[in-house]
Structure formats: C-alpha cells, structure tokens
Biopython code that builds the backbone (N, CA, C, O; Angstrom):
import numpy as np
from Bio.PDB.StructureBuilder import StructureBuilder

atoms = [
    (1, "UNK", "N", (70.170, -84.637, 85.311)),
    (1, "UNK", "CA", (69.903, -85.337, 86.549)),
    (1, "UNK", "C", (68.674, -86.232, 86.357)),
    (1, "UNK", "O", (67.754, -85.938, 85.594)),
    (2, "UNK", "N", (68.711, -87.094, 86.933)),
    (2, "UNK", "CA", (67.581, -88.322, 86.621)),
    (2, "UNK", "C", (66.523, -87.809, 87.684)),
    (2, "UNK", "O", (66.817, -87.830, 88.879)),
    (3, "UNK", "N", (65.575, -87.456, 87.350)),
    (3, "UNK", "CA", (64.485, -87.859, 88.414)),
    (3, "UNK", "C", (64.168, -88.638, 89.447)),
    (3, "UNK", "O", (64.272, -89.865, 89.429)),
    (4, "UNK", "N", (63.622, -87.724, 90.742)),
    (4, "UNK", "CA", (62.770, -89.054, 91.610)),
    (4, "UNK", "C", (62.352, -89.485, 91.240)),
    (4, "UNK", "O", (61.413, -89.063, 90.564)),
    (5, "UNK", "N", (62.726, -90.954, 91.365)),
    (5, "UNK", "CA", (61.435, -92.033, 91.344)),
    (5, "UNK", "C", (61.765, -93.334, 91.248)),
    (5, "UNK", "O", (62.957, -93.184, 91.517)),
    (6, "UNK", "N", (61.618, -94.844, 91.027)),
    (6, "UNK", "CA", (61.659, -96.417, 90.732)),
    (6, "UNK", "C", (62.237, -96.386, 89.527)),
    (6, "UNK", "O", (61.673, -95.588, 88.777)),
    (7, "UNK", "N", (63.122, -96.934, 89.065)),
    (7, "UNK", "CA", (63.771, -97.412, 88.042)),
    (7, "UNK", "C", (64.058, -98.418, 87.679)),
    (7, "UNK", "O", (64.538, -99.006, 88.647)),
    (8, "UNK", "N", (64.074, -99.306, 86.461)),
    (8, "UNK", "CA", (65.080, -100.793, 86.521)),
    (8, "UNK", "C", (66.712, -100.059, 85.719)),
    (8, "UNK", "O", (67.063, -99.069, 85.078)),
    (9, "UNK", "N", (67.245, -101.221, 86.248)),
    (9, "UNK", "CA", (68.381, -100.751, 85.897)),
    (9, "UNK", "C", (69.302, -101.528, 85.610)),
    (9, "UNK", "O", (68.634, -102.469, 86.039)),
    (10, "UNK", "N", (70.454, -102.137, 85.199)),
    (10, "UNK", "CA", (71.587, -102.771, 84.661)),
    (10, "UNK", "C", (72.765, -102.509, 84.698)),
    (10, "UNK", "O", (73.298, -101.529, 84.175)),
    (11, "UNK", "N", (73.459, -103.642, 85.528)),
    (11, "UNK", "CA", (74.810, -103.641, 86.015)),
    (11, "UNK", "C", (75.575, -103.823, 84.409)),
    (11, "UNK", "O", (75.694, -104.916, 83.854)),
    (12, "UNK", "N", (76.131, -102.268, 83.722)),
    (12, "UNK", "CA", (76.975, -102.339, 82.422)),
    (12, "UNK", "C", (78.189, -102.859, 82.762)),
    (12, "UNK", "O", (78.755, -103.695, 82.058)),
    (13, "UNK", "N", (78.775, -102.304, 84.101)),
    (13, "UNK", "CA", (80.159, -102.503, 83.806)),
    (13, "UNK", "C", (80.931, -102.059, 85.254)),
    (13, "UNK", "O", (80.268, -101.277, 85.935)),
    (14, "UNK", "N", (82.189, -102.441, 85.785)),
    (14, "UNK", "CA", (82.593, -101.884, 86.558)),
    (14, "UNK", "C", (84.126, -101.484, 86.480)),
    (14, "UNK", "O", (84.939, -102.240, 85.948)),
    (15, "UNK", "N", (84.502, -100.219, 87.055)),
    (15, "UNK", "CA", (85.226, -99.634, 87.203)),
    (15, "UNK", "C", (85.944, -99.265, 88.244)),
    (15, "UNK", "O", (85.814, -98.173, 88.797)),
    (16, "UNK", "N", (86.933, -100.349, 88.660)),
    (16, "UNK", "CA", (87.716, -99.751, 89.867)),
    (16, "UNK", "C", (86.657, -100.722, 90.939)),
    (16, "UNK", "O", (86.388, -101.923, 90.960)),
    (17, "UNK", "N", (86.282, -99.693, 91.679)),
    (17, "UNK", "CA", (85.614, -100.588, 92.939)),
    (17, "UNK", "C", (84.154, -99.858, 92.815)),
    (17, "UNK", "O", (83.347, -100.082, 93.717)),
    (18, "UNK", "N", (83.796, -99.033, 91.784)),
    (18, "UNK", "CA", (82.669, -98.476, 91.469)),
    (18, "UNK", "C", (81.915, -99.280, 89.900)),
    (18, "UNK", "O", (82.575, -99.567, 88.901)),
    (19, "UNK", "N", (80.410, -99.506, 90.069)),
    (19, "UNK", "CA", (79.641, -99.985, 89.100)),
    (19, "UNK", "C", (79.098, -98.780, 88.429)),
    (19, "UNK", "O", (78.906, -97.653, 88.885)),
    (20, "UNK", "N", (78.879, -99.297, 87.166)),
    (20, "UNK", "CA", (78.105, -98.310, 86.271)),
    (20, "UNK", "C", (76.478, -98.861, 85.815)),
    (20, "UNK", "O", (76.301, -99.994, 85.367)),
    (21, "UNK", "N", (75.633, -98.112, 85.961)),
    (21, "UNK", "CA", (74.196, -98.404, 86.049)),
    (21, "UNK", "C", (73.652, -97.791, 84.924)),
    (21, "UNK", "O", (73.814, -96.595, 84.681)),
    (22, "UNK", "N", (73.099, -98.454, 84.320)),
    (22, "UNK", "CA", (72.247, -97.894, 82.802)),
    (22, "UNK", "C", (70.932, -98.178, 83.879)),
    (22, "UNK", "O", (70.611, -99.053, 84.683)),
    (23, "UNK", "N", (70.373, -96.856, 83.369)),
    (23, "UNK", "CA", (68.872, -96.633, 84.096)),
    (23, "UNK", "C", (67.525, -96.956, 83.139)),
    (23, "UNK", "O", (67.847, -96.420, 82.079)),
    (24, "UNK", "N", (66.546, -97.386, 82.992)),
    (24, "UNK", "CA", (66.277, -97.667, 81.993)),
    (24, "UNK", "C", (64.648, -96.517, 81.938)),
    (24, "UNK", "O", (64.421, -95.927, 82.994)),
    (25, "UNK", "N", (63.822, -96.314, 80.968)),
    (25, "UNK", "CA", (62.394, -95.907, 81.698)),
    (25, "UNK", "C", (61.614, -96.309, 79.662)),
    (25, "UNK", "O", (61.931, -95.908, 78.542)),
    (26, "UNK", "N", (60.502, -97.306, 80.226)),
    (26, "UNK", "CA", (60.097, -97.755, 79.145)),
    (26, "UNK", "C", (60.693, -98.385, 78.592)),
    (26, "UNK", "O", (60.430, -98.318, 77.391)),
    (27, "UNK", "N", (61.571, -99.156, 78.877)),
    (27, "UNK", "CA", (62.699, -100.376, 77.794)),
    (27, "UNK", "C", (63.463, -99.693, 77.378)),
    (27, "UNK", "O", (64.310, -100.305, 76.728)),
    (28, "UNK", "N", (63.630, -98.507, 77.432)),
    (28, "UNK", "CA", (65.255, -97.462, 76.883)),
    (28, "UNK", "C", (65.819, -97.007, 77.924)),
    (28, "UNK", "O", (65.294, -96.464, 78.896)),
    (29, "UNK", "N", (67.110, -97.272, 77.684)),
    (29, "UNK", "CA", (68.184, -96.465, 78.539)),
    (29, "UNK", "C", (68.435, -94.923, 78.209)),
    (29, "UNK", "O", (68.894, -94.442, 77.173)),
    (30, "UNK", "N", (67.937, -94.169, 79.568)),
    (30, "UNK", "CA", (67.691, -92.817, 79.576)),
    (30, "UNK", "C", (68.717, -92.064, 80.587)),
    (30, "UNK", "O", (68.674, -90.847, 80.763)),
    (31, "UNK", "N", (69.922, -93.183, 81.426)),
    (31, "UNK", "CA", (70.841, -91.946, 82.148)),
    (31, "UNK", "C", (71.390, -93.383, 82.368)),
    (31, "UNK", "O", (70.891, -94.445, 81.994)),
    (32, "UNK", "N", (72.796, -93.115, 83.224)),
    (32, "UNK", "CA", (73.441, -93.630, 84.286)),
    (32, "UNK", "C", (73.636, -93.132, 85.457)),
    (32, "UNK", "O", (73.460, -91.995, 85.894)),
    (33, "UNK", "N", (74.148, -94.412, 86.093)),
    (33, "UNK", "CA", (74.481, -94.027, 87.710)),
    (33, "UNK", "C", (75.677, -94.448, 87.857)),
    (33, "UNK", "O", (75.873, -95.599, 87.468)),
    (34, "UNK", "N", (76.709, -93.785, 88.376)),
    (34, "UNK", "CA", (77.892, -94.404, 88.612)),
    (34, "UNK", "C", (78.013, -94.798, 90.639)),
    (34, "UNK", "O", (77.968, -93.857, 91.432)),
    (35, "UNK", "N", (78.121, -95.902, 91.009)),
    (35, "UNK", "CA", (78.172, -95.746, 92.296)),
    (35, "UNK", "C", (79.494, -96.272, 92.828)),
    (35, "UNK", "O", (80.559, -96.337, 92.214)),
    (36, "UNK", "N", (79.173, -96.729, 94.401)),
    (36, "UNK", "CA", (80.093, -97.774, 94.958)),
    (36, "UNK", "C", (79.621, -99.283, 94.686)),
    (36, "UNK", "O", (78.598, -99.799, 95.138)),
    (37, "UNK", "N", (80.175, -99.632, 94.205)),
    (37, "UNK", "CA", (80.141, -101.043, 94.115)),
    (37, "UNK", "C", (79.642, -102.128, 95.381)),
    (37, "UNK", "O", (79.177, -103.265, 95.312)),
    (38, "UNK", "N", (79.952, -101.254, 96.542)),
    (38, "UNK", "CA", (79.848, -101.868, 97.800)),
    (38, "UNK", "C", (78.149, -101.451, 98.078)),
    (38, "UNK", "O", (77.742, -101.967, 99.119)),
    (39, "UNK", "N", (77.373, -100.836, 97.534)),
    (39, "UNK", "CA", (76.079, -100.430, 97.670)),
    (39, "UNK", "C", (75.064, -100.997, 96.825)),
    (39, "UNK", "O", (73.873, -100.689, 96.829)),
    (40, "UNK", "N", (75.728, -101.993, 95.978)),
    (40, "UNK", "CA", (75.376, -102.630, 95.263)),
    (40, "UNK", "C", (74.392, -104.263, 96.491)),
    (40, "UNK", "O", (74.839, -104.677, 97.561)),
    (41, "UNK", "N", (73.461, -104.624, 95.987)),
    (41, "UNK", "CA", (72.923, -106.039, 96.775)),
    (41, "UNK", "C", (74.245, -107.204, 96.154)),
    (41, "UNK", "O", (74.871, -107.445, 95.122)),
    (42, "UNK", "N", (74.138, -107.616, 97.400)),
    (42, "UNK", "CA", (75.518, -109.179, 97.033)),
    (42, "UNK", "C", (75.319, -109.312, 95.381)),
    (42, "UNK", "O", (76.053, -108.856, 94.504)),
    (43, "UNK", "N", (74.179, -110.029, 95.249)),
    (43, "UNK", "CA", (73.923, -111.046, 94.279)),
    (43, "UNK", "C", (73.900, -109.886, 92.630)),
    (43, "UNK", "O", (74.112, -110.294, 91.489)),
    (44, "UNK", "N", (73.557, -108.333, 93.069)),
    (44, "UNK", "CA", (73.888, -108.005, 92.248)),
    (44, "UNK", "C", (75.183, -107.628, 91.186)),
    (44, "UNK", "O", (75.298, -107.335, 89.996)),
    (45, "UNK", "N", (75.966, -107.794, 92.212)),
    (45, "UNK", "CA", (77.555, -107.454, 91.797)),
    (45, "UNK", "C", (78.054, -108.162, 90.949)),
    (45, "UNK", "O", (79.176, -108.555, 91.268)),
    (46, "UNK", "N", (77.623, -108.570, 89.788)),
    (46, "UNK", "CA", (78.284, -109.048, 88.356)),
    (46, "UNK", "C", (77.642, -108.501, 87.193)),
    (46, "UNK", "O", (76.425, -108.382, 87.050)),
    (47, "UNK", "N", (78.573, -108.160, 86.333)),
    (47, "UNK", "CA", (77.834, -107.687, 85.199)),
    (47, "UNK", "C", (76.400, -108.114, 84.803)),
    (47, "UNK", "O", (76.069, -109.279, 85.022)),
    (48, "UNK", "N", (75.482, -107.207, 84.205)),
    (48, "UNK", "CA", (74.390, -107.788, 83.224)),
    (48, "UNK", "C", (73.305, -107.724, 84.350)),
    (48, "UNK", "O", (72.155, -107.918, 83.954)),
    (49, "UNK", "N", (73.468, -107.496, 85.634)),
    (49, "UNK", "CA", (72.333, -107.704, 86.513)),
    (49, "UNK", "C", (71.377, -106.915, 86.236)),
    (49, "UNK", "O", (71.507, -106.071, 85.349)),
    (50, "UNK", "N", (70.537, -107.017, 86.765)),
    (50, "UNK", "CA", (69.347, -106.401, 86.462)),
    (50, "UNK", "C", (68.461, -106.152, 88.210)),
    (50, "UNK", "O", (68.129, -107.039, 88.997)),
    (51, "UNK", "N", (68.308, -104.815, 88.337)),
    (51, "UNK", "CA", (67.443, -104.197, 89.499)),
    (51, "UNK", "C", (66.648, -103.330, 89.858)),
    (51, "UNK", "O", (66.917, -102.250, 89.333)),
    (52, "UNK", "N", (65.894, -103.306, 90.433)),
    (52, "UNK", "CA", (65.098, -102.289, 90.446)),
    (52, "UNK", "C", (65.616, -101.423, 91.436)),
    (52, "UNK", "O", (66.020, -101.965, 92.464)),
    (53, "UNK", "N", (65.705, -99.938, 91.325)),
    (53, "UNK", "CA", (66.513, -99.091, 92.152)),
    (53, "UNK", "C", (65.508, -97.590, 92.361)),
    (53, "UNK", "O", (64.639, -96.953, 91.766)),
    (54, "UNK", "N", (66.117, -97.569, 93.327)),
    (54, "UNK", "CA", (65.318, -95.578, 93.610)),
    (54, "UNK", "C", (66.047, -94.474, 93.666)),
    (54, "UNK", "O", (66.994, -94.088, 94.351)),
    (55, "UNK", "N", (65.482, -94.095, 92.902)),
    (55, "UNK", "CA", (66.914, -92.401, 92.995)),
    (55, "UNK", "C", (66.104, -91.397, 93.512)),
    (55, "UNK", "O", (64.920, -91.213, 93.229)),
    (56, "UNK", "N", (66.820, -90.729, 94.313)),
    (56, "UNK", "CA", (66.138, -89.471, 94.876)),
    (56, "UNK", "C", (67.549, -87.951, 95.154)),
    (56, "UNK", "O", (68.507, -88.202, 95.885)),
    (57, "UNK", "N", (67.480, -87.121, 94.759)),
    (57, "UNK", "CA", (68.057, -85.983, 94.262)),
    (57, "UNK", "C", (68.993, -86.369, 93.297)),
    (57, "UNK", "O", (70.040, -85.727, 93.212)),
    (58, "UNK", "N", (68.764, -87.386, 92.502)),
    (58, "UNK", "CA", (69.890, -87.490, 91.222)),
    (58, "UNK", "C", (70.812, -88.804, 92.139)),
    (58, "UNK", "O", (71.803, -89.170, 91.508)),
    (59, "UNK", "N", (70.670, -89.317, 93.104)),
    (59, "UNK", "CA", (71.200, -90.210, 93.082)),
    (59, "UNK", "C", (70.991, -91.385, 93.932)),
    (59, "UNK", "O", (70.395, -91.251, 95.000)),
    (60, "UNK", "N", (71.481, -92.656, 93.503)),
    (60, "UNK", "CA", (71.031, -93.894, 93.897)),
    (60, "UNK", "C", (70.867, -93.807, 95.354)),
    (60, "UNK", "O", (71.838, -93.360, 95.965)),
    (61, "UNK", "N", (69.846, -94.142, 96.019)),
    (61, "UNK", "CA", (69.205, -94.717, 97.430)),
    (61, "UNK", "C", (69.470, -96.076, 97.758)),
    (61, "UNK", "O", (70.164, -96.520, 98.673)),
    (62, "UNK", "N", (68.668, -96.811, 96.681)),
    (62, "UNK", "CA", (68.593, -98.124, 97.383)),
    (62, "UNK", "C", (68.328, -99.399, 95.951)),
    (62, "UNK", "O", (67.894, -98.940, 94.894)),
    (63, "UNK", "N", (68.498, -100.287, 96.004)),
    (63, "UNK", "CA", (68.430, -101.144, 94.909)),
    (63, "UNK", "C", (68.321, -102.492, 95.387)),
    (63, "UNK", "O", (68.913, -103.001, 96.338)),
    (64, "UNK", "N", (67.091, -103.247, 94.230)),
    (64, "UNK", "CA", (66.670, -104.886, 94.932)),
    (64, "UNK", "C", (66.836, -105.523, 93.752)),
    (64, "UNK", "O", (66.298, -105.018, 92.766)),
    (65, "UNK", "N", (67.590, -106.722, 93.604)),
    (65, "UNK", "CA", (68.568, -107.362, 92.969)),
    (65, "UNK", "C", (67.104, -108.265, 91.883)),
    (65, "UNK", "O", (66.085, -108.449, 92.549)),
    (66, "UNK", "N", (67.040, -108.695, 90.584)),
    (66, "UNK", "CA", (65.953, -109.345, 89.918)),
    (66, "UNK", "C", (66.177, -110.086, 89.423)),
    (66, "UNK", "O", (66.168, -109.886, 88.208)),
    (67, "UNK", "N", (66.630, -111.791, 89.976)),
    (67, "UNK", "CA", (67.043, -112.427, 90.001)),
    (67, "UNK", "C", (66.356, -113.109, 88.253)),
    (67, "UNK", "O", (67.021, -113.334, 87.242)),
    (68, "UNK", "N", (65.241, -113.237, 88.405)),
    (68, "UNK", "CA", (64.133, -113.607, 87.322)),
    (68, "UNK", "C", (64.329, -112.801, 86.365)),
    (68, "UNK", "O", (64.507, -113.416, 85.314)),
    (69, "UNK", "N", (64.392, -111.326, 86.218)),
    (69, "UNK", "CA", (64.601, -110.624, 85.064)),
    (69, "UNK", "C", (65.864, -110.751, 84.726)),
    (69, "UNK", "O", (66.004, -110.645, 83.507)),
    (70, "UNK", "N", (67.044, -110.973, 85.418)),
    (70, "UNK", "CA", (68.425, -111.136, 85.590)),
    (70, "UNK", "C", (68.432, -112.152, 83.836)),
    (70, "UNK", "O", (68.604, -111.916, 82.641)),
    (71, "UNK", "N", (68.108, -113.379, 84.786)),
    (71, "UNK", "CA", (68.224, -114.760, 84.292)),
    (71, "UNK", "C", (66.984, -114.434, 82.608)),
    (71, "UNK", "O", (67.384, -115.085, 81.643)),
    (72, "UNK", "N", (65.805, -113.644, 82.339)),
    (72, "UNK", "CA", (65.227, -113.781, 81.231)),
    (72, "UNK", "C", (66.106, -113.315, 80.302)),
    (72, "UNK", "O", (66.081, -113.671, 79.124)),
    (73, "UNK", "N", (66.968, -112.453, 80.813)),
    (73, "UNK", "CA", (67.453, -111.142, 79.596)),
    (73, "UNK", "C", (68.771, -111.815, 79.214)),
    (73, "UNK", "O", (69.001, -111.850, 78.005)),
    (74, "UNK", "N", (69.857, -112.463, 80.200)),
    (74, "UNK", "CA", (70.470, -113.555, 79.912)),
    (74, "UNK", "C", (70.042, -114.361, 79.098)),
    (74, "UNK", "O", (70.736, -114.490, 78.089)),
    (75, "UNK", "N", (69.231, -114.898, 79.160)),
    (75, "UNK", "CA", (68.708, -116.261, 78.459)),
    (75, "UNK", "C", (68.604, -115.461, 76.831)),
    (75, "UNK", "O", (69.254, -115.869, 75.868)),
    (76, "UNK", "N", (67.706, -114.325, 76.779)),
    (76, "UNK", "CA", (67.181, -113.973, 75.269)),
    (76, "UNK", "C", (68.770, -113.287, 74.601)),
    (76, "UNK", "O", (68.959, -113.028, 73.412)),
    (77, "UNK", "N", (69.671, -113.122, 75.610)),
    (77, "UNK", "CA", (70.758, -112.742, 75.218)),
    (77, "UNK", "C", (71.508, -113.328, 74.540)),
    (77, "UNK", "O", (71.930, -112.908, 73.463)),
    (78, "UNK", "N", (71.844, -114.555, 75.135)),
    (78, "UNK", "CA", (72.217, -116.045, 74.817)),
    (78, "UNK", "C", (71.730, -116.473, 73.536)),
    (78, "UNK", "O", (72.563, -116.713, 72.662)),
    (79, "UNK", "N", (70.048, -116.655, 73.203)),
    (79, "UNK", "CA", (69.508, -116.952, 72.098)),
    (79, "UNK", "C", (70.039, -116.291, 71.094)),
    (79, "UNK", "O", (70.619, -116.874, 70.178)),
    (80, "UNK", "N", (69.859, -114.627, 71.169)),
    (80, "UNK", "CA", (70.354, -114.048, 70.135)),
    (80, "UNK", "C", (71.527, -114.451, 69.567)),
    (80, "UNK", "O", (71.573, -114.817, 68.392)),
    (81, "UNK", "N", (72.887, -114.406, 70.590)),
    (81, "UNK", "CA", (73.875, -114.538, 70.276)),
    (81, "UNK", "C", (74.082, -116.359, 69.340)),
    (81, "UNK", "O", (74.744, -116.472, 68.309)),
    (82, "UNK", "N", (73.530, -117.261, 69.859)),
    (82, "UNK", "CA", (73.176, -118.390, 69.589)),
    (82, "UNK", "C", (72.617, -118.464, 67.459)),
    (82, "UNK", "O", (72.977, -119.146, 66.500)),
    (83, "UNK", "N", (71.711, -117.440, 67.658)),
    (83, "UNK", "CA", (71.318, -117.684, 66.495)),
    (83, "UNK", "C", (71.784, -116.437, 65.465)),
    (83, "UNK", "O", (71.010, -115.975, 64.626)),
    (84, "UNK", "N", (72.567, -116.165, 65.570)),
    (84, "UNK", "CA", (73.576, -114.744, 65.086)),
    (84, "UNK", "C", (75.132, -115.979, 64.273)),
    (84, "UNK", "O", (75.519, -116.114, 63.112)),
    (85, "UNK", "N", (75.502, -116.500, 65.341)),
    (85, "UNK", "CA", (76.325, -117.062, 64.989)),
    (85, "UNK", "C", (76.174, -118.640, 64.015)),
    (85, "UNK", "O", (77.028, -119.203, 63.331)),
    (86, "UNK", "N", (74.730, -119.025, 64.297)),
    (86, "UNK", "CA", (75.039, -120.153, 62.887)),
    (86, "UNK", "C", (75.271, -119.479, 61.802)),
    (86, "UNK", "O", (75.053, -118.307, 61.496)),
    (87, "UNK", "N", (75.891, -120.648, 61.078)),
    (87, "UNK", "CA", (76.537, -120.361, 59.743)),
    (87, "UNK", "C", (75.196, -120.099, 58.879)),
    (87, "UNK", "O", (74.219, -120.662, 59.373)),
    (88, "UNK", "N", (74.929, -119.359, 57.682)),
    (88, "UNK", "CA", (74.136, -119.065, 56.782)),
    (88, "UNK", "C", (73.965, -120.184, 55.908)),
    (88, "UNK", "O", (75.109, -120.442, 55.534)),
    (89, "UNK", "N", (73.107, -121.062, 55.329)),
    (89, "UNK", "CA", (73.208, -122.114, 54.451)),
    (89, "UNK", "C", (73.680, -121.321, 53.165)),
    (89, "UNK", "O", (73.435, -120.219, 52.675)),
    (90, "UNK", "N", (74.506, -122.451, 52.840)),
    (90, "UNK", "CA", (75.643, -122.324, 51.474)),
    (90, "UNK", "C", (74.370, -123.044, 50.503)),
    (90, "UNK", "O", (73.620, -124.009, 50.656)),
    (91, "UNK", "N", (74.597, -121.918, 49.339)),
    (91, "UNK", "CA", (74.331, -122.402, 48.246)),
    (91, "UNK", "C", (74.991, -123.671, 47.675)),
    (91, "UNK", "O", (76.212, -123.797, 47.764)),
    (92, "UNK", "N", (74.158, -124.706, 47.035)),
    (92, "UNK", "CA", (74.861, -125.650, 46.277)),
    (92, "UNK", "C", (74.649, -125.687, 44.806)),
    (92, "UNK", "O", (73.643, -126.113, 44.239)),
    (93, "UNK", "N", (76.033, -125.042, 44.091)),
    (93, "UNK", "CA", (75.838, -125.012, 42.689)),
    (93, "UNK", "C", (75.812, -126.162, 41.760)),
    (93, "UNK", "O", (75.631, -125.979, 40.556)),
]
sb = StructureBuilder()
sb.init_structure("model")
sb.init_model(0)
sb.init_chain("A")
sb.init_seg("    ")
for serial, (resi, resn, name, xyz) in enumerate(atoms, 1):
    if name == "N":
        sb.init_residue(resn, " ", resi, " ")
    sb.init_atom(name, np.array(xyz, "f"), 0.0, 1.0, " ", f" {name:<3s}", serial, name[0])
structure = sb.get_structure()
C-alpha cells in the first residue's frame, strides 16, 4: 500500500475506462494506482501526463494536472528518441 502523502505521478496507460498511475517518490517509480479514468483532471486524460496527486489510505484522493512538467518530460522524451535514432557515421574505407 502506498503511503499518505503528495506524490507526482504519470498517466502510463489506460485500460478500459480506468487509468494506470506510476507513482513516483525521488525520480523512481515506487507503486501504482489504478483508477477511474473519470477522476482523472480533463487535461490530464492522455497518456504521459504528469500530476501531482494525494493518496490517503492507499488510495487516490485528488490530482492537479502539470501542464509544464507534462510538456518538459515530453520534450526530453522526444530529444532522446530524436537522437537514438540518427544513423551512426559510417566508416569510409
């Protein structure tokens, strides 16, 4: 069971009409939350979001959507993927 307390957290994935929440504490993912999707903030309801949420007896209360962290982790996501995929320079024999 996850502890009381503030969390950030990340929209992994959804299932049915329920989201799955990677909880994070210190930059590692340390539990999930599986909820209703409908308890989710509007703007959070697409994959990859990013929020800050409160759990209290093991489960989600309330959650505020991070529009700014949303969009950084996207972006460095993007980069990675960006620079993963150039080609390696070819040797010329």
């Amino acid at each position: 069971m996850i502890p009381d307390g503030t969390y950030t957290a990340t929209v992994d994935r959804f299932e049915d009409d329920l989201a799955v929440l990677l909880i994070e504490e210190d930059g590692q993912d340390i539990d999930q939350l599986v909820i209703d999707q409908s308890e989710l903030p509007w703007r959070a309801r697409k994959q990859n979001s990013v929020l800050t949420v409160t759990v209290s007896d093991g489960e989600y209360k309330s959650g505020t959507y991070e529009p700014d962290e949303t969009e950084e982790r996207t972006e460095a996501a993007q980069s990675r993927f960006d620079r993963l995929s150039r080609r390696p320079p070819q040797d010329e024999e």
